[in-house]
N, C-alpha and C positions, 0 to 999 in steps of 0.2 A: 244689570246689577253686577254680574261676574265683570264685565270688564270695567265697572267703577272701582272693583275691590279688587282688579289687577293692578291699574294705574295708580290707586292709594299705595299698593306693596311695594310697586316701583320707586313711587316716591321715598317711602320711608326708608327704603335700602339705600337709593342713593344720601339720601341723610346722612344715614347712621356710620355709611361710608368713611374712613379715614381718609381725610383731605391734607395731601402732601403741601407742604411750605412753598407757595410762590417767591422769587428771588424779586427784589426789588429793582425796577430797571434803573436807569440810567436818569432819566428824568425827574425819576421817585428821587435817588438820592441827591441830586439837583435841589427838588422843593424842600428836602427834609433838612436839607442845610449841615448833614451830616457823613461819614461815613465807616462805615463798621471793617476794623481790619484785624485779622486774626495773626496776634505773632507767638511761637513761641519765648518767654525770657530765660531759657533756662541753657541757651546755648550759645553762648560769646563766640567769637564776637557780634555776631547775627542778632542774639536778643539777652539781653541783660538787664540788670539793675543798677543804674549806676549809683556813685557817692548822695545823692539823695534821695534813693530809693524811689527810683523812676524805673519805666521803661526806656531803654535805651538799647543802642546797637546798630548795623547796618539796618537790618530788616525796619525796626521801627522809623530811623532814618529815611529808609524808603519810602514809605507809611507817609508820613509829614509830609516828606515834598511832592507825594502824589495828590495828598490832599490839598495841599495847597494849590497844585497847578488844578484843579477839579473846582477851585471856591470853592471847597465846604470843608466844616471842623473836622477836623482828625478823632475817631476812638478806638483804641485799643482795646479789643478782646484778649483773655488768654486762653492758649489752645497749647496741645501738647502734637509729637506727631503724628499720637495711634487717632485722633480726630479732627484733622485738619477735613478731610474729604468731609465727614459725616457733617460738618458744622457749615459747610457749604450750601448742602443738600437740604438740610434744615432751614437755611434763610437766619443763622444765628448771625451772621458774617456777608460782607460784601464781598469781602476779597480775603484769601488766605495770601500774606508774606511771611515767608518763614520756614525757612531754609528748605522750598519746596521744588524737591527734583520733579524734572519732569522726565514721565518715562509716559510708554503705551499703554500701560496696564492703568495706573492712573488716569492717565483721558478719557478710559472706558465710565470712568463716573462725573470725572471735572474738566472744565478747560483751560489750560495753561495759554499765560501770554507769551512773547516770544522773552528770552534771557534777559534777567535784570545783572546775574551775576553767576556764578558758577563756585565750587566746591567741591574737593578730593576726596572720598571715604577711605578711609584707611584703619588698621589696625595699631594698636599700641598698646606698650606695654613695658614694666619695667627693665631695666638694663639687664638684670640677671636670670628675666624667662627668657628661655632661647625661642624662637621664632625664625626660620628662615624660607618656608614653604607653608602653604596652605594648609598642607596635609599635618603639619607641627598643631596645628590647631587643634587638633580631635583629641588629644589626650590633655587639653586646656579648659578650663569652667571662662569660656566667652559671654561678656555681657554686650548687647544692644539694648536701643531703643525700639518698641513697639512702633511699628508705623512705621519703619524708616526706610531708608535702600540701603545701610547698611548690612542689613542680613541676606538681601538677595547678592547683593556684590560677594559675598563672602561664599553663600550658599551656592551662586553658579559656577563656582572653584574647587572647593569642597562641601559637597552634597549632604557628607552626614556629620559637619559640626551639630554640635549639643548645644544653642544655645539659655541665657540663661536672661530673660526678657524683662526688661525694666519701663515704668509707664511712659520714662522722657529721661534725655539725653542726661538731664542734671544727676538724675537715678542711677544712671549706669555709672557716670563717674564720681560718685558716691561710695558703689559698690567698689571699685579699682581702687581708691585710696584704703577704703578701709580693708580688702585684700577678700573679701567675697567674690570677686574673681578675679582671674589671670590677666586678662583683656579685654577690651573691646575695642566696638565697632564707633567710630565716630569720624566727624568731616576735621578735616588739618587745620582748619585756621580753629579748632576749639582745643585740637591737641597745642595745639604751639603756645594758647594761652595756659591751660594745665601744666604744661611743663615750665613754662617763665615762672608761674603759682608756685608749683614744687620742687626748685629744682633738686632739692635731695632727694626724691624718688629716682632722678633721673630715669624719665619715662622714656620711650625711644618709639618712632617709628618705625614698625615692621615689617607693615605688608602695604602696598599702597594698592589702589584701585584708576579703574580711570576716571576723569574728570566725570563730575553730574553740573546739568546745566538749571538753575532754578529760576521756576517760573513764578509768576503770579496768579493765585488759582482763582477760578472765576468759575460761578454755576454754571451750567451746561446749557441756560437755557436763558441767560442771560447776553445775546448775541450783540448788541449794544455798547453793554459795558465792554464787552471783551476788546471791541474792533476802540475804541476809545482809550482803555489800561495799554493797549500794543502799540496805539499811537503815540501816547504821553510816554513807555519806555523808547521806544524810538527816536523822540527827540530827544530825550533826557542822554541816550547813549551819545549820539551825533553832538551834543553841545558842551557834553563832558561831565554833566553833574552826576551820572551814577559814578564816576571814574571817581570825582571826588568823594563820595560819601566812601565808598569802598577804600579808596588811600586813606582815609580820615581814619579808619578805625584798624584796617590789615598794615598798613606801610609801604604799601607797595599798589603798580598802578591795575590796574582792573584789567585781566586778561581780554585780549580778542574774544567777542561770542557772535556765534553764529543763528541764523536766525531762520527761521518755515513760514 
């Protein structure tokens, strides 16, 4: 009797258990005729809205022609930066694109495919805050995005900026227009458009960072997809079509990227 009413308590624990979100493989999204891709639109030229209030951008750009070399429908999730990883790990999402640096710390939870494209983080700020060293920052009200590597580029320069954390990039350059802060943290090709947008702000690059190289994020337990998404940007680099998508929207041809 006791160990029929061990083996019941076992069972019902394992029940009641929280059962983590299995990632769909490869196959799975094969038969479902679908595929879930998480981009941010809040940061041009990467993800946008365009003139008919689409999704649009490199990133979603990328999005389509991956779907499309996979034979299955393209869909669009929206995700901001503070939850690209968590929506992963979830099974909300197949694949995070969207302007997703790949660093060490991030791999600790997702796996990145090798460079679809790359992006500068940099500071900026109007013509008349002065900025000429990191250290000009600390007596500055700095806005970033949550989630981003903006703040660590900034942070492992100067360690005791104040910053002042907005949920996504469109947020922070919300705050900067309307003069809730001095600066922030964002990638060059989003300053370049803000500034074409305003140019009587006359906004100015600051501080630059070095290059981040952004992946394709993929669950961690998804070994399939991943060796399949690295293949398809591999070819895509060698035959030229991320070049285009990238010239299509930046103006310029798609930097050398380096690849693991």
């Amino acid at each position: 009797m006791k160990r029929l009413l061990f083996a019941l308590g076992t069972t019902l624990l394992t029940l009641s258990a929280p059962v983590s979100a299995s990632a769909q493989s490869l196959d799975a999204i094969i038969k479902s005729g679908k595929i879930r891709i998480a981009t941010d639109i809040g940061l041009p030229p990467y993800g946008i809205l365009n003139a008919k209030n689409e999704p649009d951008g490199i990133d979603i750009a990328v999005g389509k022609a991956l779907a499309a070399g996979l034979g299955v429908t393209y869909e669009h999730v929206p995700v901001t930066g503070n939850n690209r990883i968590a929506y992963l790990q979830t099974n909300k999402v197949d694949l995070v694109i969207s302007t997703f640096s790949i660093t060490a710390d991030r791999a600790k939870s997702v796996d990145f495919s090798i460079p679809y494209a790359l992006q500068r983080s940099i500071v900026v700020a109007p013509a008349e805050v002065e900025v000429k060293t990191y250290d000009d920052l600390l007596k500055l009200r700095v806005g970033v995005a949550r989630g981003t590597t903006h703040e660590k580029r900034v942070l492992s320069r100067a360690p005791e900026v104040k910053f002042i954390r907005f949920d996504d990039d469109a947020a922070a350059q919300a705050a900067l227009m309307s003069g809730q802060v001095d600066a922030i943290g964002i990638n060059d090709s989003a300053a370049s458009t803000l500034a074409k947008r305003y140019p009587d702000r006359k906004f100015e690059i600051k501080l630059e960072n070095a290059p981040s190289y952004l992946g394709i994020g993929v669950n961690r337990n998804n070994p399939d997809l991943l060796r399949w998404v690295n293949t398809w940007v591999f070819e895509n680099r060698v035959n030229g079509r991320l070049d285009e998508i990238y010239k299509s929207y930046v103006g310029i041809d798609l930097p050398q990227l380096p690849s693991f």
